[in-house]
C-alpha positions, 0 to 999 in steps of 0.5 A, spaced: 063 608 583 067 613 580 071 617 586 070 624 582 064 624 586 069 627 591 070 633 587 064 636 588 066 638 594 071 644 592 066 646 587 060 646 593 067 651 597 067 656 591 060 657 591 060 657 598 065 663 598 062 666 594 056 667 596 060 669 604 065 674 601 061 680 600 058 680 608 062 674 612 067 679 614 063 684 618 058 678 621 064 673 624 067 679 627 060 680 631 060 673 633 067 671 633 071 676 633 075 673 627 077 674 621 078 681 622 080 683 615 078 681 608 085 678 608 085 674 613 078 671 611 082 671 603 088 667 606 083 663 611 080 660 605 086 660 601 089 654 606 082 650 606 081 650 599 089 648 599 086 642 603 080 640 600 084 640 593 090 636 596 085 631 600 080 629 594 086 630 588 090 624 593 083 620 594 082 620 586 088 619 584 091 614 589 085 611 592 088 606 599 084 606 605 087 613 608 087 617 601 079 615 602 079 617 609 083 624 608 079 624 601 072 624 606 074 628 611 073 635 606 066 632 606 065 632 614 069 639 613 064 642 608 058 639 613 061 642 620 061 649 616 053 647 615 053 646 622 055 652 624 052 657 619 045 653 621 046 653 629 048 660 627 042 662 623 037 659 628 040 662 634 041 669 633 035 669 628 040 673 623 043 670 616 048 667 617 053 669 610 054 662 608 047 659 610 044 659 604 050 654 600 051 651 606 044 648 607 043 647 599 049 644 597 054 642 602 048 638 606 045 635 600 053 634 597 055 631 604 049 625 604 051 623 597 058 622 597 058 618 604 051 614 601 055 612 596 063 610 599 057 605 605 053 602 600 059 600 595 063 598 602 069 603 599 070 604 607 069 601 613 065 604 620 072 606 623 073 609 615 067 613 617 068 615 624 076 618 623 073 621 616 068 625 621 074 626 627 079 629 621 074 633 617 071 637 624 077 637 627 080 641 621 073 646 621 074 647 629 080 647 631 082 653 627 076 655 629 077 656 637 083 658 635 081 664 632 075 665 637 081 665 642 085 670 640 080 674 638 077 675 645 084 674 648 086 681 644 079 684 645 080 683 653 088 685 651 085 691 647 081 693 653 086 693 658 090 698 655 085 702 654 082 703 661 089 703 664 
């Protein structure tokens, strides 16, 4: 198999932001209070698109076992952003900036990719499951992090103005 597969991946991320840049800021702002700038939303993007290159430019490059989880790891990153653009969608009845590339490319891209590493054995079921904890850990953590300080200034922002 040809490990440039993984190189779907950033190009599955430009089109995506693509598609979130003109109304991502404004909605993540509704629900999560974060990022509250077109420049955070840039620079937020700029760092995971840093990871997503690093990560697939080592496992293409440099295949061992770790390079192939990191490598992996984009694609359970791209996934989890599906998750969470579809759970949105769903639960508020609202588009979701981001749903339609997510479920038509990050969905699809996902399956084939990891169908591919299974079936030729490129990695095993530990493989698997770090490739999952890496890539939703890189989505979700930063993700709290910014739902956290969002509230946590929001809660701030309100005290002040009540005192």
């Amino acid at each position: 198999m040809d490990l440039n597969i993984l190189w779907l991946v950033p190009v599955a991320y430009f089109i995506h932001i693509l598609e979130e840049t003109p109304r991502f800021v404004p909605w993540a702002k509704r629900y999560f209070s974060a990022p509250s700038s077109f420049g955070q939303f840039i620079l937020g993007n700029i760092i995971f698109m840093v990871y997503v290159l690093i990560s697939v430019f080592l496992a293409t490059f440099y295949p061992r076992e770790w390079t192939l989880v990191l490598g992996l790891s984009t694609v359970a990153w791209v996934f989890s952003n599906f998750l969470i653009h579809a759970f949105f969608t769903l639960y508020t009845g609202e588009y979701s900036p981001g749903v339609v590339t997510a479920s038509a490319i990050y969905a699809p891209v996902t399956v084939y990719i990891y169908s591919n590493f299974l079936e030729l054995g490129l990695i095993n079921q530990l493989d698997f499951i770090l490739s999952i904890v890496i890539g939703f850990a890189v989505m979700y953590v930063p993700t709290l992090i910014q739902v956290w300080r969002g509230k946590r200034n929001h809660l701030f922002d309100n005290a002040l103005s009540k005192g």
